[in-house]
C-alpha positions, 0 to 999 in steps of 0.5 A: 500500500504505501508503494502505491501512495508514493506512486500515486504522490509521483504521478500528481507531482509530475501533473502539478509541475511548475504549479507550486511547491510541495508544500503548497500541495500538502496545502491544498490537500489537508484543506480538502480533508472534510471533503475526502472524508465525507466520501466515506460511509464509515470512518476508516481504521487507523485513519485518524491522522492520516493526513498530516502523516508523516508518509505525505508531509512534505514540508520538512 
């Protein structure tokens, strides 16, 4: 599973080249973590932080 976040995490990098920084993208992500949650009918396990997880913050 985390080869396939990485590569996932690749591949929008590479769409967003030029766009911004990493930073601004882990931005823009954690500003549409209600959104993304929403979609789910059930709070997944061991989801509670997963979005300021270490394995996608790219800030430093």
């Amino acid at each position: 599973m985390e080869d396939h976040k990485w590569r996932c995490l690749q591949d929008l990098l590479s769409r967003c080249a030029g766009s911004g920084t990493a930073s601004d993208l882990v931005a823009e992500m954690r500003a549409l973590e209600a959104q993304a949650r929403a979609c789910y009918s059930e709070r997944p396990m061991g989801m509670d932080s997963a979005f300021g997880s270490p394995s996608w913050d790219m800030t430093g």
